[in-house]
C-alpha positions as CSV (number, residue, x, y, z in Angstrom):
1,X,-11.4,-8.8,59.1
2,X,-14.5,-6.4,59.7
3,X,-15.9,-6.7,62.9
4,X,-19.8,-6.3,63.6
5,X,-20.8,-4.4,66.6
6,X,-22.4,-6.8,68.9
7,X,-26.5,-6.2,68.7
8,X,-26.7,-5.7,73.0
9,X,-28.9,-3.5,74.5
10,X,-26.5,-2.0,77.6
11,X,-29.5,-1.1,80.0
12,X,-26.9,-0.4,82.9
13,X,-23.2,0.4,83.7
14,X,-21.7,-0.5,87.1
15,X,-19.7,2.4,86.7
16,X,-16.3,1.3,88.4
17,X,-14.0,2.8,86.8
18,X,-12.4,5.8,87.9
19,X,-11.8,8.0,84.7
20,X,-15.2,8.5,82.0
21,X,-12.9,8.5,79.5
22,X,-11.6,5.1,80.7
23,X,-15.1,3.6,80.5
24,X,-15.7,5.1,77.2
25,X,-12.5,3.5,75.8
26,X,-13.6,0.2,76.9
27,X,-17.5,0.6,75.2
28,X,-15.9,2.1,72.1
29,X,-13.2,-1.1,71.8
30,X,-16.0,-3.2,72.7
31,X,-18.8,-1.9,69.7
32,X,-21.2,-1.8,72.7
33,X,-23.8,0.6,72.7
34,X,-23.9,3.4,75.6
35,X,-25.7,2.2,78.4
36,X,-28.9,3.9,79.7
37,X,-27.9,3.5,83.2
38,X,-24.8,4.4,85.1
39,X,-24.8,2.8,88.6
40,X,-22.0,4.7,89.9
41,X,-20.6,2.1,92.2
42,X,-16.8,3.4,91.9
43,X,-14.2,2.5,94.2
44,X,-14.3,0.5,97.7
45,X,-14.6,-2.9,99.1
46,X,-16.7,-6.0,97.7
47,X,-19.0,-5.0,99.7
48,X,-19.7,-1.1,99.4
49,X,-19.4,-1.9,95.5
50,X,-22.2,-4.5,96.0
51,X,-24.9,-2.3,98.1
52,X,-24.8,1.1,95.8
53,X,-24.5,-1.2,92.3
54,X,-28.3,-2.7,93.5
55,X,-29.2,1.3,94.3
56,X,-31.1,2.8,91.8
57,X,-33.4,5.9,90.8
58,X,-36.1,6.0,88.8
59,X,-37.9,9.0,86.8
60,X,-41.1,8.2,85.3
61,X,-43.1,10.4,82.9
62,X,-39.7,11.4,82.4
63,X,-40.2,13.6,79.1
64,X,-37.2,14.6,77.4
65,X,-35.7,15.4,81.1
66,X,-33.4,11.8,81.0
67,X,-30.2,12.1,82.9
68,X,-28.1,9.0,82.5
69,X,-27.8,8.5,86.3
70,X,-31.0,7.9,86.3
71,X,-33.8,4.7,85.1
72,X,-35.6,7.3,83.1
73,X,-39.3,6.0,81.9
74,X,-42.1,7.4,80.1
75,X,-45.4,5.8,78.8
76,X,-46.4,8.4,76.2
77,X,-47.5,7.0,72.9
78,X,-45.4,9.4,71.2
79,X,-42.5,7.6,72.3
80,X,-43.7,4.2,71.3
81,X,-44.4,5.8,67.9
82,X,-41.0,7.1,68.0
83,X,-39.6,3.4,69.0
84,X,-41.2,2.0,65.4
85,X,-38.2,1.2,63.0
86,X,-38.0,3.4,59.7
87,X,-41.9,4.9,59.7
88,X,-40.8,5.8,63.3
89,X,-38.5,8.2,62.2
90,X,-40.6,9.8,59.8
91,X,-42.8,12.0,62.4
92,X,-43.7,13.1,65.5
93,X,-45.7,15.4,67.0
94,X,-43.2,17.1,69.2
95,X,-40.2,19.7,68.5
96,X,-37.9,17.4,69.2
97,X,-37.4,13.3,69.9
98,X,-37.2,11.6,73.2
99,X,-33.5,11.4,74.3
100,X,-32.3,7.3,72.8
101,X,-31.9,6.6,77.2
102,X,-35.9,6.9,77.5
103,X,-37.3,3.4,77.9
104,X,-41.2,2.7,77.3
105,X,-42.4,2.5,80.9
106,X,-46.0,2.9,82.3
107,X,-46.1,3.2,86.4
108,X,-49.9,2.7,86.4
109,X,-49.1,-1.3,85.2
110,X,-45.7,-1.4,86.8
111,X,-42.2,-0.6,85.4
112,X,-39.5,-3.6,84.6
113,X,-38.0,-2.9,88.2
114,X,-37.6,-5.0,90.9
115,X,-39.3,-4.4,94.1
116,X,-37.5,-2.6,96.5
117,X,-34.8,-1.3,94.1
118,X,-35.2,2.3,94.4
119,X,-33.8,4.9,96.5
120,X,-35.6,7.5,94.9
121,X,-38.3,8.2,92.7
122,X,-39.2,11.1,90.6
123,X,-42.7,12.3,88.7
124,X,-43.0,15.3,87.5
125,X,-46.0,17.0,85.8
126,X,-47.6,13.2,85.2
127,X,-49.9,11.8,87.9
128,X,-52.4,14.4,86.9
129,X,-52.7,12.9,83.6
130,X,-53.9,9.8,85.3
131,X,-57.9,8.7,86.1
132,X,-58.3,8.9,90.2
133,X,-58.0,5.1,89.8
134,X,-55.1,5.1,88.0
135,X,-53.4,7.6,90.4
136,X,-53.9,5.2,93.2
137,X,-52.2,2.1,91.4
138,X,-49.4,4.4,90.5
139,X,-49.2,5.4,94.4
140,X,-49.4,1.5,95.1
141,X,-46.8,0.9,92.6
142,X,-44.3,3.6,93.3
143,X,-44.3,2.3,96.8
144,X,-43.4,-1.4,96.0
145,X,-39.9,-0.3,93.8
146,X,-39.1,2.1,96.7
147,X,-36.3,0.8,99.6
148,X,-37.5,1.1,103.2
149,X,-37.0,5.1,104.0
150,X,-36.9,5.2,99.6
151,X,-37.6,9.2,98.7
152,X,-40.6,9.7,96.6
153,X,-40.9,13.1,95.3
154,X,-43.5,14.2,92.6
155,X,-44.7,17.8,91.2
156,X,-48.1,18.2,89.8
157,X,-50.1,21.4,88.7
158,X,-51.6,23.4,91.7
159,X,-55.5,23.4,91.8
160,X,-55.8,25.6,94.7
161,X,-53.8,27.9,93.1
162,X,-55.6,27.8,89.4
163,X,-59.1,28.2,91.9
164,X,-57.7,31.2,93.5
165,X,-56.5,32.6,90.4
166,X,-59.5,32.4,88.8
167,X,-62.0,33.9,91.5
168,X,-59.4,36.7,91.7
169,X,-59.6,37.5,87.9
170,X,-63.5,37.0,88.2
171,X,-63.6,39.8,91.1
172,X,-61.5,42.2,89.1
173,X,-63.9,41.4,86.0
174,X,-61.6,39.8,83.7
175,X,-64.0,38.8,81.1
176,X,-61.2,36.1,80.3
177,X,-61.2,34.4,83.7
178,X,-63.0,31.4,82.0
179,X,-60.2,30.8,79.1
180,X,-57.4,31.5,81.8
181,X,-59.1,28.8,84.2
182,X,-59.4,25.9,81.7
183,X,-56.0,26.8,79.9
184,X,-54.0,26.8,83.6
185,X,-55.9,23.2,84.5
186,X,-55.5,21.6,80.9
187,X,-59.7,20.4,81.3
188,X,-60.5,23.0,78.1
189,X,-59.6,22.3,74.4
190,X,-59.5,25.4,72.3
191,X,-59.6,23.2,68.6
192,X,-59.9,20.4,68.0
193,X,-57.2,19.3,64.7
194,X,-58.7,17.2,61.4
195,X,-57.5,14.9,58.9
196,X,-54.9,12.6,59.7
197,X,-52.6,14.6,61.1
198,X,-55.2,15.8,63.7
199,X,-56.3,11.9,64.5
200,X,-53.0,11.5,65.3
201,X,-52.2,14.7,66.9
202,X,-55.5,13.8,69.0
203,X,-54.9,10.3,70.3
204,X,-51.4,11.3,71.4
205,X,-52.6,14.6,73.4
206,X,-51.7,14.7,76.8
207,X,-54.4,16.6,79.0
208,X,-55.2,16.1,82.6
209,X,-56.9,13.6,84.2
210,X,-57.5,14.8,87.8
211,X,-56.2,18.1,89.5
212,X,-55.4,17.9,93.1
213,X,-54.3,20.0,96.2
214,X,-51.8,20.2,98.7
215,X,-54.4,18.8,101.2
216,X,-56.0,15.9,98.6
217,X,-52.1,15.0,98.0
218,X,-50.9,14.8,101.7
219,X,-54.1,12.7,102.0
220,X,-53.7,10.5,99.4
221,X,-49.7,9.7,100.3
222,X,-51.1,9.0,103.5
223,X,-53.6,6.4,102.9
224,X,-51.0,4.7,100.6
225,X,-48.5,4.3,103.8
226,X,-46.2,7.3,102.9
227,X,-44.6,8.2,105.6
228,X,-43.0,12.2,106.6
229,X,-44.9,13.9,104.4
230,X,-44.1,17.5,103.5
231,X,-44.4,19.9,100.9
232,X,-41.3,21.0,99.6
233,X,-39.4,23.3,96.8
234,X,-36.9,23.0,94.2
235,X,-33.5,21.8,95.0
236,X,-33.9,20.8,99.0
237,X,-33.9,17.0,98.8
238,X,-31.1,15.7,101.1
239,X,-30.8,13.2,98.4
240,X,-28.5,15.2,95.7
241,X,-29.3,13.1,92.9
242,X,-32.7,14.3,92.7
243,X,-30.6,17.5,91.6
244,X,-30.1,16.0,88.3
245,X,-33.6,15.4,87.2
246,X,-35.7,18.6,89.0
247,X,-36.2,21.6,87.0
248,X,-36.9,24.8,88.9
249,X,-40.2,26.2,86.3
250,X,-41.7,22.8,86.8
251,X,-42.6,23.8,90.4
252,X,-43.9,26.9,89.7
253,X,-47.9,27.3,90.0
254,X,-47.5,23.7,91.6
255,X,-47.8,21.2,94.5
256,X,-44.4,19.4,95.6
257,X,-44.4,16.5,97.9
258,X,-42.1,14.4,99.3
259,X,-42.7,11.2,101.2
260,X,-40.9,8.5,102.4
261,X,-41.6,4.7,102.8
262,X,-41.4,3.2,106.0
263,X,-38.5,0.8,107.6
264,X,-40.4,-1.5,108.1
265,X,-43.0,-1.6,105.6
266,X,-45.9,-4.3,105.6
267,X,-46.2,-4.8,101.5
């Protein structure tokens, strides 16, 4: 007798088995897809296997960086595209396709996540795509999925150091100071594309929204309720799963904060 594989979507794996190739077995035997999520609960009593299973992280404007430990989300319409059955897999306007473990997500409206969830957040190289308005629902809504004492860390393109750079070259008479400034803050557009092909290539662009510094940034986690704010650098979370989604050239040239959420936080 032939056996369908069941049509389930696995979103998330508690992860308590002790051998991947165990839980592989088991999803194989089953005709269940992969799931997108592994909790990582493991081994321990009822009760330890309770708290870290309701522990998650989140990445949004995750790209094509999408480690399964991880919620991974990304609201680019390229993805949606992507998402469309049959003319979906036709074209896109990117080297490669997001990784199958990238769920449509947009922070700015809120992400399919219960509040409170998260012991860490990631955003990297995102918020700047985002209207100052947008920016601050993002803060607003980054806070609500984080725990009490929840990490949020986020990377965005350096301002101050694009303004610095660019006086410098000035100074020194770089006759290409201008091109080098709008390039390095993604606010210039060199062509524009036609046809089809270009409409598409157009509405799909990604180009920032508002830049910011390391003082606007400390500011703005501030008035949001973000509590120990500090800039920081690749790799020094105490957290170590924020190892799996940070990628060291994403902070050069840029501003990295982290901030936590209170412990007892008035939402």
């Amino acid at each position: 007798m032939k056996v369908e594989p069941l049509s389930i979507n696995a979103g998330q794996h508690n992860g308590q088995y002790y051998r991947q190739k165990m839980s592989d077995d088991i999803f194989a035997d089953l005709l269940i897809p992969n799931p997108n999520v592994n909790a990582a609960v493991g081994s321990g009593s009822h009760a330890k296997q309770g708290a870290r299973s309701s522990v998650m992280y989140v990445n949004y404007g995750c790209g094509f960086t999408a480690p399964k430990e991880w919620m991974n989300f990304d609201a680019s319409p390229t993805l949606r595209w992507e998402r469309i059955p049959f003319i979906g897999k036709m074209y896109t306007k990117n080297a490669r396709r997001f990784p199958p473990n990238v769920m449509y997500g947009d922070i700015v409206e809120g992400l399919p996540v219960p509040d409170g969830s998260c012991r860490g957040v990631y955003a990297s190289h995102i918020l700047e795509q985002l209207t100052l308005d947008d920016f601050h629902r993002a803060l607003d809504q980054t806070k609500k999925i984080l725990q009490a004492r929840g990490i949020f860390r986020l990377v965005i393109p350096d301002l101050e150091w694009a303004a610095r750079e660019y006086v410098t070259r000035l100074e020194t008479g770089d006759p290409t100071a201008n091109n080098f400034f709008l390039n390095a803050t993604c606010l210039g557009k060199e062509a524009r594309r036609h046809g089809l092909t270009g409409f598409v290539y157009n509405l799909l662009r990604k180009a920032a929204q508002w830049m910011w510094d390391e003082l606007s940034l400390e500011y703005a986690l501030e008035k949001h309720g973000f509590i120990r704010i500090r800039k920081c650098s690749f790799g020094d979370c105490e957290d170590p799963m924020f190892a799996l989604v940070e990628d060291r050239g994403r902070f050069e040239h840029a501003i990295a904060m982290e901030a936590r959420v209170p412990q007892h936080d008035s939402r």
